[in-house]
Each structure stands twice: as structure tokens, then as C-alpha cells.
C-alpha positions as CSV (number, residue, x, y, z in Angstrom):
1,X,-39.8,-18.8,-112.0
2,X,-36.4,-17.7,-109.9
3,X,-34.9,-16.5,-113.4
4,X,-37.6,-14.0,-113.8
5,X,-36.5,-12.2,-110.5
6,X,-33.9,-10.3,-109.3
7,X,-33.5,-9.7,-105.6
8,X,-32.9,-6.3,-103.4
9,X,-31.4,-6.4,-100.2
10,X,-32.9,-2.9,-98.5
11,X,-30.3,-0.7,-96.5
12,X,-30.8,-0.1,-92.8
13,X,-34.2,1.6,-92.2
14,X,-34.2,4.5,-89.7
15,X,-36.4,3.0,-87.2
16,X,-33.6,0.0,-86.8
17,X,-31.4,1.9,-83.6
18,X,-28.9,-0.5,-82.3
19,X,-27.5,1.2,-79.4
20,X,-23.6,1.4,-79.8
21,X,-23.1,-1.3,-82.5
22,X,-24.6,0.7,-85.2
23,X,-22.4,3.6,-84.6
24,X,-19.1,1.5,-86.9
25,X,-21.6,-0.1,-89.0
26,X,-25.0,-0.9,-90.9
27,X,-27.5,-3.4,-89.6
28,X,-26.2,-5.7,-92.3
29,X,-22.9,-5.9,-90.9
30,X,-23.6,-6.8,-87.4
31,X,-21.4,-9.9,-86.5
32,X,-24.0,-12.9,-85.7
33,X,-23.3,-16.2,-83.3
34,X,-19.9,-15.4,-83.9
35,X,-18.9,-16.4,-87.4
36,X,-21.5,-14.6,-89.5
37,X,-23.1,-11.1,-90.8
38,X,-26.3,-10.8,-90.7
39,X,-26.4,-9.8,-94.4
40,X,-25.7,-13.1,-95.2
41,X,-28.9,-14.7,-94.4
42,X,-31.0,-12.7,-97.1
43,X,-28.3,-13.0,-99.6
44,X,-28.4,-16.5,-99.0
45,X,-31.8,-17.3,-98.9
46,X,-31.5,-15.6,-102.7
47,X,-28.7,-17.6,-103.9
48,X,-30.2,-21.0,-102.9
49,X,-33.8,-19.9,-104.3
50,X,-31.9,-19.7,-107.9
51,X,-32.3,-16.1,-107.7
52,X,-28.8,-14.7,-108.9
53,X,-29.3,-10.7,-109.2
54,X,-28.9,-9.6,-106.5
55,X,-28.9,-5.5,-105.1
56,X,-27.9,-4.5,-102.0
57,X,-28.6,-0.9,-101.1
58,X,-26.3,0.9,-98.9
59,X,-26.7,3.7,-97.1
60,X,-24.3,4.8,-93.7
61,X,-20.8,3.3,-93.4
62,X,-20.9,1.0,-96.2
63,X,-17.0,0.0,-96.6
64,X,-17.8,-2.7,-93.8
65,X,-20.7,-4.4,-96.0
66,X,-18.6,-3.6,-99.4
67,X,-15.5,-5.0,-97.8
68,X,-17.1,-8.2,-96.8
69,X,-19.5,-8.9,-99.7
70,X,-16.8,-8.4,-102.2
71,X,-17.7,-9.5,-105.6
72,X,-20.5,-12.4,-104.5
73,X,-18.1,-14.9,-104.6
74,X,-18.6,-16.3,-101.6
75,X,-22.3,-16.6,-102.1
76,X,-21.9,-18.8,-104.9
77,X,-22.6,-16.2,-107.3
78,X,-19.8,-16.5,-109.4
79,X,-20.9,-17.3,-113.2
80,X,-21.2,-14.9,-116.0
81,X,-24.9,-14.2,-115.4
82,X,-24.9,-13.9,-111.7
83,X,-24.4,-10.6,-110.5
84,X,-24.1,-9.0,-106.7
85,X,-24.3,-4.6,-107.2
86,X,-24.3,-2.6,-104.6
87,X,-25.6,0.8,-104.8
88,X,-24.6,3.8,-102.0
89,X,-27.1,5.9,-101.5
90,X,-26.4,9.4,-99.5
91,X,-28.0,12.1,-101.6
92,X,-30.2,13.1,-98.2
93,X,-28.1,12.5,-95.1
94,X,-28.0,16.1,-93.8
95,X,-31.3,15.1,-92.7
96,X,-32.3,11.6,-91.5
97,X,-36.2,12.0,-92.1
98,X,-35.6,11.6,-96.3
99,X,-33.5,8.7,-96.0
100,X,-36.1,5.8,-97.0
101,X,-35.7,2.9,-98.9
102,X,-38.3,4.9,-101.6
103,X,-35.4,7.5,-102.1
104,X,-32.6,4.9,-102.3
105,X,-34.9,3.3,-105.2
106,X,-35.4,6.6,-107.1
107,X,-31.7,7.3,-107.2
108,X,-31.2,4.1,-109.0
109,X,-34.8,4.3,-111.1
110,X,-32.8,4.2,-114.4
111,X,-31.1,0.9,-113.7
112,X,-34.3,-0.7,-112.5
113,X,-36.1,0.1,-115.6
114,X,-33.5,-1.7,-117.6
115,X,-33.4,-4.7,-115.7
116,X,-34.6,-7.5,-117.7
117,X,-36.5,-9.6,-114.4
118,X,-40.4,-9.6,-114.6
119,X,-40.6,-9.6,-111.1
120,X,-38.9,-8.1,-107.8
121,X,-37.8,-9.9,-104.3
122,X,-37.4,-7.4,-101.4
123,X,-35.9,-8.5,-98.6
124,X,-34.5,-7.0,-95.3
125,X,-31.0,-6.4,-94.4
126,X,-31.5,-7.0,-90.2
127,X,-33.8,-9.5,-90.0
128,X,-32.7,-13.6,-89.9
129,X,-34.4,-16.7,-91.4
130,X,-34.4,-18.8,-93.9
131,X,-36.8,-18.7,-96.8
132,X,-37.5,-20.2,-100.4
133,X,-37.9,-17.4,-102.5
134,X,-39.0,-19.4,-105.6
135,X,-41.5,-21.2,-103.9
136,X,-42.8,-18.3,-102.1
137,X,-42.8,-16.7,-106.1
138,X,-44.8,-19.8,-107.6
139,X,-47.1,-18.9,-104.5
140,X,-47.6,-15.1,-105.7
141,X,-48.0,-16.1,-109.0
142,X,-50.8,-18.3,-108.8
143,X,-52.5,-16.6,-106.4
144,X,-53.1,-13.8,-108.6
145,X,-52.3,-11.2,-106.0
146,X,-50.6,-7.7,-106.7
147,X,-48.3,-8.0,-103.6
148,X,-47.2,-11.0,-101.4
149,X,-45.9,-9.7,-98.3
150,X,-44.1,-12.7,-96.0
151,X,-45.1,-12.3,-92.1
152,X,-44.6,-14.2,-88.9
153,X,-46.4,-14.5,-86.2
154,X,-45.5,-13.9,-82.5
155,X,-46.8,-14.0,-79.0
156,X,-44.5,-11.8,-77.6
157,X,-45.1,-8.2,-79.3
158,X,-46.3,-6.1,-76.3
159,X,-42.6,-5.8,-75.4
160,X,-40.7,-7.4,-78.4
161,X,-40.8,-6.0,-82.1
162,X,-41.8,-2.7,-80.8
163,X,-39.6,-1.3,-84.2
164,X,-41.3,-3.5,-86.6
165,X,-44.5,-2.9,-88.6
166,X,-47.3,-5.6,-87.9
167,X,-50.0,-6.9,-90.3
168,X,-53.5,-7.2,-90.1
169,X,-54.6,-10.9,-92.0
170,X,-58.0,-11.7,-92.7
171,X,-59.2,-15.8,-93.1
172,X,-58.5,-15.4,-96.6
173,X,-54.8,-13.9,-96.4
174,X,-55.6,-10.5,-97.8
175,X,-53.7,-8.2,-95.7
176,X,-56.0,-5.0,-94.1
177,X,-54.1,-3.1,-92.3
178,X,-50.0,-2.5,-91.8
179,X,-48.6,-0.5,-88.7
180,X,-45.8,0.2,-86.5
181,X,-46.4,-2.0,-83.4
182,X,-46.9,0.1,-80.5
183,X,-47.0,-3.2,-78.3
184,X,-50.8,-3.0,-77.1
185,X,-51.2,-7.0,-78.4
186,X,-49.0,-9.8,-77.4
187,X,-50.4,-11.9,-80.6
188,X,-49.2,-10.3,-83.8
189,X,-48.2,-10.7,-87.3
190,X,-44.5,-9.3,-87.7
191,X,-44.5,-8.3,-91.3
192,X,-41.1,-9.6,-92.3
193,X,-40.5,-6.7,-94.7
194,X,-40.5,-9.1,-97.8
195,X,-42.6,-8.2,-100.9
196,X,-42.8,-9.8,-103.7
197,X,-44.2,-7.9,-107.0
198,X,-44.2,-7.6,-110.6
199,X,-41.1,-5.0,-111.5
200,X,-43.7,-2.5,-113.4
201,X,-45.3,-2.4,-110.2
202,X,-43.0,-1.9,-108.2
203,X,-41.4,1.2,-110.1
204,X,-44.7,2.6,-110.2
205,X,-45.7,2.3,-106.2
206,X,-42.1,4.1,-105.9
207,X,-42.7,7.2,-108.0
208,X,-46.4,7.1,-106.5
209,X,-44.8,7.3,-103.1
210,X,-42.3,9.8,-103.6
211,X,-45.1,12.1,-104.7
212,X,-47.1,11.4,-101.9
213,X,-44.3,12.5,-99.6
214,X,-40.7,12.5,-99.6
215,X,-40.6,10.9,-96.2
216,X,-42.3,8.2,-96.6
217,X,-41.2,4.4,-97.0
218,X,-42.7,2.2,-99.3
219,X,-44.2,0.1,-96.2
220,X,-45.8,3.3,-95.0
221,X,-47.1,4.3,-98.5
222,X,-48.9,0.4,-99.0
223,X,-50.2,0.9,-95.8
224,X,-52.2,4.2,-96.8
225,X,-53.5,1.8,-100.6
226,X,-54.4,-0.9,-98.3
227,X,-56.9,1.3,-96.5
228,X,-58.0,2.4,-99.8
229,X,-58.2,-1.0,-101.0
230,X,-56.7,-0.4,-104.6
231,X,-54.3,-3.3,-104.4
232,X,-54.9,-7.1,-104.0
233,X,-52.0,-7.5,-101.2
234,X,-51.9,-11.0,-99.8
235,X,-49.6,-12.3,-96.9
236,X,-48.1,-15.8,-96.5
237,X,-46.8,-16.9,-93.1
238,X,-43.3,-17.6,-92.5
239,X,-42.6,-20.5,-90.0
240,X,-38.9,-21.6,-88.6
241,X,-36.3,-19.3,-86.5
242,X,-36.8,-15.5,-87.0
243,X,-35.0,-12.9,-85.7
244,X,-35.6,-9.0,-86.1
245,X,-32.0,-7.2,-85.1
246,X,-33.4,-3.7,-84.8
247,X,-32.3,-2.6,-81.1
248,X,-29.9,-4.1,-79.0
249,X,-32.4,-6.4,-77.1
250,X,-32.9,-8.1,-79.8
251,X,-29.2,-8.4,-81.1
252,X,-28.6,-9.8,-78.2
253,X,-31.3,-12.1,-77.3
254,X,-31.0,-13.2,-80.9
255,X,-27.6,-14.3,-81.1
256,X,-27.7,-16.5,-77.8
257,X,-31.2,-18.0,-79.1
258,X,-29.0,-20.2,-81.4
259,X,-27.5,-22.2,-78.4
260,X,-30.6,-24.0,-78.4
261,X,-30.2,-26.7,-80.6
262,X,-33.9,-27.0,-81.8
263,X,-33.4,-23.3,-83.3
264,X,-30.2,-23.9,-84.5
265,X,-31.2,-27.0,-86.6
266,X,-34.2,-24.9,-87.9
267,X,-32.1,-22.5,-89.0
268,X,-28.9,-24.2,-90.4
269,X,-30.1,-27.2,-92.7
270,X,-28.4,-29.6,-94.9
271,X,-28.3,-28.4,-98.6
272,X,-29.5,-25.1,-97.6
273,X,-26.4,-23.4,-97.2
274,X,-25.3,-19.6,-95.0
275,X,-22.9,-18.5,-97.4
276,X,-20.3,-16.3,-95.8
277,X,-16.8,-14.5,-96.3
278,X,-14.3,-17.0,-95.2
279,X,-11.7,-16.0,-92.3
280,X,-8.7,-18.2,-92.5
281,X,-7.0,-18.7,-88.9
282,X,-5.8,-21.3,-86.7
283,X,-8.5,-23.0,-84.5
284,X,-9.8,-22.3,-80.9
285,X,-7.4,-23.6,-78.0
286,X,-9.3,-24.4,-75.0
287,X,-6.7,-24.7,-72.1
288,X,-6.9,-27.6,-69.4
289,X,-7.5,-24.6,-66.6
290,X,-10.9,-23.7,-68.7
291,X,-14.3,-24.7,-68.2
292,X,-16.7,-24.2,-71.4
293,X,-20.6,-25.2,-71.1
294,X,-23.5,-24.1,-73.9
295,X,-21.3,-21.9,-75.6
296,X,-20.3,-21.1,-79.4
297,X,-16.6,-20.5,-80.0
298,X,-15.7,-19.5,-83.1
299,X,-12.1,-20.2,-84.6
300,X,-8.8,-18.4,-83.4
301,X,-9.5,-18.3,-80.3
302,X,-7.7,-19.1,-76.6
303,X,-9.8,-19.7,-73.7
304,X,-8.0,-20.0,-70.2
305,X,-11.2,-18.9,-68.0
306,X,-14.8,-19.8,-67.8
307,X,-17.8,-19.6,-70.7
308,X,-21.4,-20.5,-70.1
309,X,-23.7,-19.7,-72.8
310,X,-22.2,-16.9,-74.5
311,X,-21.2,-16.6,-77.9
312,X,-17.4,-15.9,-78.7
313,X,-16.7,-14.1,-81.8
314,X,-13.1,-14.9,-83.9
315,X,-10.1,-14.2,-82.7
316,X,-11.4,-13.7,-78.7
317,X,-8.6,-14.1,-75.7
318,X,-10.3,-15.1,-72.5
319,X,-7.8,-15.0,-69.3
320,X,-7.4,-17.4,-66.8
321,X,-9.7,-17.1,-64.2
322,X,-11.6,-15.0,-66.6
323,X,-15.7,-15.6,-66.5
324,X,-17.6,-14.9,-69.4
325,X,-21.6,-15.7,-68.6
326,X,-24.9,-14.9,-70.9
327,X,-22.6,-12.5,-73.2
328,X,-21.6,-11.7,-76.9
329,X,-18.4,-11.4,-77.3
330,X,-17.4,-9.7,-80.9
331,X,-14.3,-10.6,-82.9
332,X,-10.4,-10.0,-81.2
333,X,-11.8,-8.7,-78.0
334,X,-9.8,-9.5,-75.1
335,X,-11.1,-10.2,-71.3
336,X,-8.0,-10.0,-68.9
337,X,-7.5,-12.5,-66.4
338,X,-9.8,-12.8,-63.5
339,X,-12.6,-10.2,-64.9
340,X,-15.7,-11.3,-64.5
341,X,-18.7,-10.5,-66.9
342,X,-22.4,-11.3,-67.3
343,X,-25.0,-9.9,-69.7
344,X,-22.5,-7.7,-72.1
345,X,-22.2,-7.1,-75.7
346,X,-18.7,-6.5,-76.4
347,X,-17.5,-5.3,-79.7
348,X,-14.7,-5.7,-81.9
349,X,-10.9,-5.0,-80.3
350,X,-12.4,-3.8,-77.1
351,X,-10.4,-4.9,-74.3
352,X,-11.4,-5.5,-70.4
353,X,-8.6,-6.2,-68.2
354,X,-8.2,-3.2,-65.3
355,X,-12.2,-3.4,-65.2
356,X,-12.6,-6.9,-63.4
357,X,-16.3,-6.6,-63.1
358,X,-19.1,-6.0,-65.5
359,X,-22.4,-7.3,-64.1
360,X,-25.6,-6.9,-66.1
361,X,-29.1,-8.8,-66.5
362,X,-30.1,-10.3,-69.7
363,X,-33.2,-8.4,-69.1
364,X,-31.0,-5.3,-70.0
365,X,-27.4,-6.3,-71.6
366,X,-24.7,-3.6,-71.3
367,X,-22.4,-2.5,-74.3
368,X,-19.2,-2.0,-74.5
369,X,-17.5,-0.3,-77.3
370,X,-15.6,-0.6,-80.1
371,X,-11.8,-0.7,-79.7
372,X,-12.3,0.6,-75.7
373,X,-9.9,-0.4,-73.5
374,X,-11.8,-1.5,-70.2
């Protein structure tokens, strides 16, 4: 059944706001546990599904997602049938309110129509897990259903997911309801923004939608047929490691979940592979005068101070008598001898050295930003 899809990879939505980070680049592109992009998780999960037409929609500084995707090649998409496109979308970005994943899909309607797939596989750009598309497919299939929309459920939504729509699920899986969580429930479906649907369908709902308003998303416009009932929309529950990076709670949080094992396993599994764009580079020296506990260092890197559970991006120098606690460090940052810092996210290039403390809870992690000198 995976050779009668083809996949989409949605662009950043405009409720996703990750303070700071998102200011250089999409969701998509977000570094993750040091070696990754998030981006590569759904492309991925597609690849190893059998599923090898691929779209990724692009929408606000794209050359960092273009730049690192390439041709597909690194997603083991590399034989004359597979295909990776991506499509840059920008007709309405004098004002944010149009730009939905609906108008992304109608610039591109003539290329969908053409596309020879039966059936479509929608899948976020910020959100992490691992998933078998073309045994979720057979599931839609025989169940008969218009719409199978892929959900996971948490026990933590009051104050988590609060930029996430949530799914009402009845004892026979047919979904009745789909909202934005406004955290009154701890105990929710997170719907997981992952449809699947026959093509015709889907380039129907998105000329319906656009009609019905030319602000709405295609999640927004289901949720107004499912309280009409005129669709037979039926969820399936995800279970394993999930991760929704759409603030920068839970970019952080996320990233330093993986340094517990049992959700590292879950999400890293043998023949199940997290394709990525390769970074050649010498590996990590960790010097005798350095002390490194429940940490992930990733390669070309030279630590001289202290790390303890943090995650340390490529390319990272770490002083001596440097301490590094509960943070994210992003790629070819630098932290000077003797600073001290707890609970920060720091990008790419930025350097800490005159500033020799940055103290923060991980109740409430501080950024610092790209390329800053500290």
C-alpha cells in the first residue's frame, strides 16, 4: 500500500512560536539532541514506511531546511522513482493571518492533481516520533474511514501542549470533536497533526476550506465537518516517545528528555533508521581536567569544564572550569573558562565568556541568541 502514497511534510504553522530560535529558522530546522533537525524525524518515518514522494512545504527562512535536505540523498531517497520537492510558499506574508497550510496547498493545486498516489500522508514538521506509515495506511484502508487522524495521549495538557489541537475519541475511535487545548484537562488526546486520506479528498476538503475562509487551516476547517458529522474521521493512538516543539518549553524539555535511556531506545531502534545530513569533523576531546555525567556530546567538540545533563551540539568549546548544567547547547557555541550556566538554550556561534554567570530554572530556560557574544 506505501506505493500508492505520497507524503507531505507541512511548513511551520503560526500557532508554533519558539521564542528566539525561530527567529534564523523554521520549526523544521531546529537542531535536536545535538546531531539532528527535527525535520528529519517525519521524513524518516516516510522513507522507512516505503513511502518515497515526499513534499515538504516551506514557508519563512527556508535556505536553512533547503540547505540541509538537499536532494534526499541522505534519506535514502536516491533511485529514479524516489523524489524529495520542496515547495516555498510566500504569496501572503504581508500578513501572518493567511498563511495556513490550506494556502500553501492551493498554490501548488496543479501539481497535486497530477500526482499519480491514490492516497495522501500529512505529517508535521515540529513534532518528534517514530511511526509506520504503511501500517497505519493498511489500518485506514480497512477501516473504511474517510480520515485517519494519528493522536497521543497525555496526562500533562493543563500546562503542556497548550499550542496543539486536542481530539475528542469516542469507544469506537470516531473522532467528535478537534480544538486548540486551552489546558482545562490534564488527560487529553494530542492530535498529532497526521491525516491520512484518499488524494480526491483531500484536494476537495482544500478548495472547500479556502471557500469557507481564507484563514482557516485544514485542522480548523475538519473540525467545523466533524460537528456536522459529514465525514467518517477515525483516530488511531500513537504510543512511544513524542515530542511537540512548538514553544521553547517544549524545545527544551524535549531535547533533554532523550538522556533517559528508556526514551531514547523508544525512539532510536535498530532497522528503523533517523536519516540525517552527515557533518564530517574530528571527534569530541574530553580533557583530563573535565568532568562529564548524563550528557550527549556530539562530535567536534573540546570539553575542559564540567557537563551534567545537557546536550552539546557539534562543534561546542567548553573552558576549563567552565560548568554547563540542565542546558542545550547548539552547534560551535563557545562557553569561556570559568562561566557557569544552568537552564539555557544557546544557539549557534553564540559565545559566553565576559558573562560568567547565567542561572535559570528548568521550569523557565533562558535563551541566548544566535551569534551573541556573551
Amino acid at each position: 500500500m506505501a506505493a500508492k502514497a505520497f507524503g507531505i511534510v507541512t511548513s511551520t504553522p503560526r500557532r508554533v512560536n519558539v521564542h528566539g530560535l525561530q527567529e534564523y529558522r523554521p520549526a523544521g530546522a531546529f537542531t535536536f539532541i545535538g546531531k539532528f533537525r527535527v525535520i528529519d524525524f517525519p521524513i524518516s518515518n516516510f522513507s522507512n514506511s516505503g513511502i518515497k514522494n515526499i513534499e515538504v512545504y516551506l514557508n519563512k527562512h527556508p535556505k536553512a531546511l533547503t540547505d540541509h535536505l538537499g536532494t534526499g540523498r541522505s534519506y535514502n531517497l536516491n533511485s529514479k522513482r524516489d523524489r524529495l520537492q520542496l515547495f516555498y510558499c510566500n504569496h501572503h506574508m504581508e500578513n501572518d493571518v493567511y498563511n495556513t497550510d490550506v494556502s500553501d496547498y492551493l498554490d501548488n493545486l496543479h501539481h497535486l492533481e497530477v500526482l499519480p498516489q491514490e492516497y495522501v500522508v500529512i505529517a508535521p514538521c515540529y513534532m518528534v516520533y517514530k511511526q509506520d506509515f504503511a501500517a497505519l495506511l493498511d489500518e485506514h484502508t480497512a477501516s473504511g474511514a474517510d480520515i485517519t487522524m494519528l493522536y497521543h495521549k497525555v496526562n500533562n495538557a493543563k500546562d503542556h501542549y497548550l499550542n496543539c489541537r486536542v481530539m475528542g475519541v469516542d469507544q469506537e475511535q470516531v473522532v467528535t470533536s478537534l480544538e486548540i487545548n486551552r489546558g482545562n484537562r490534564q488527560n487529553q488526546c494530542v492530535f498529532m497533526d497526521t491525516y491520512i486520506m484518499k488524494k480526491s479528498l483531500f484536494i476537495d476538503l482544500v478548495q472547500r476550506a479556502a471557500k469557507y475562509s481564507s484563514t482557516y487551516s485544514l485542522a480548523q476547517f475538519l473540525s467545523v465537518l466533524i460537528s456536522r458529522e459529514e465525514l467518517e474521521i477515525r483516530g488511531v493512538q500513537h504510543k512511544g516517545f513524542f515530542a511537540s516543539i512548538d514553544d521553547l518549553q517544549s524545545y527544551y524539555e524535549s531535547n533533554l528528555s532523550l538522556l533517559d535511556p528508556k526514551n531514547a531506545r523508544d525512539l532510536f531502534t535498530d532497522g528503523w533508521w533517523i536519516y540525517t545530513r552527515t557533518t564530517d569533523s574530528n571527534p569530541s576531546r574530553i580533557y583530563d581536567t573535565s568532568t562529564v555525567k548524563d550528557s550527549m556530546i556530539a562530535n567536534g567538540c573540546q570539553v575542559e569544564g564540567t557537563v551534567v545533563h545537557s546536550v552539546i551540539g557539534r562543534g561546542v568549546h567548553i573552558g576549563k572550569g567552565a560548568v554547563v548544567r540542565n542546558s542545550v547547547i547548539l552547534d560551535y557555541a563557545q562557553i569561556g573558562d570559568g562561566v557557569t550556566i544552568d537552564s539555557q538554550i544557546v544557539d549557534k556561534y553564540a559565545k559566553v565568556i565576559r558573562t560568567k554567570e547565567l542561572i535559570s530554572t528548568p521550569e523557565h530556560p533562558s535563551y541566548v541568541h544566535r551569534a551573541d557574544t556573551l
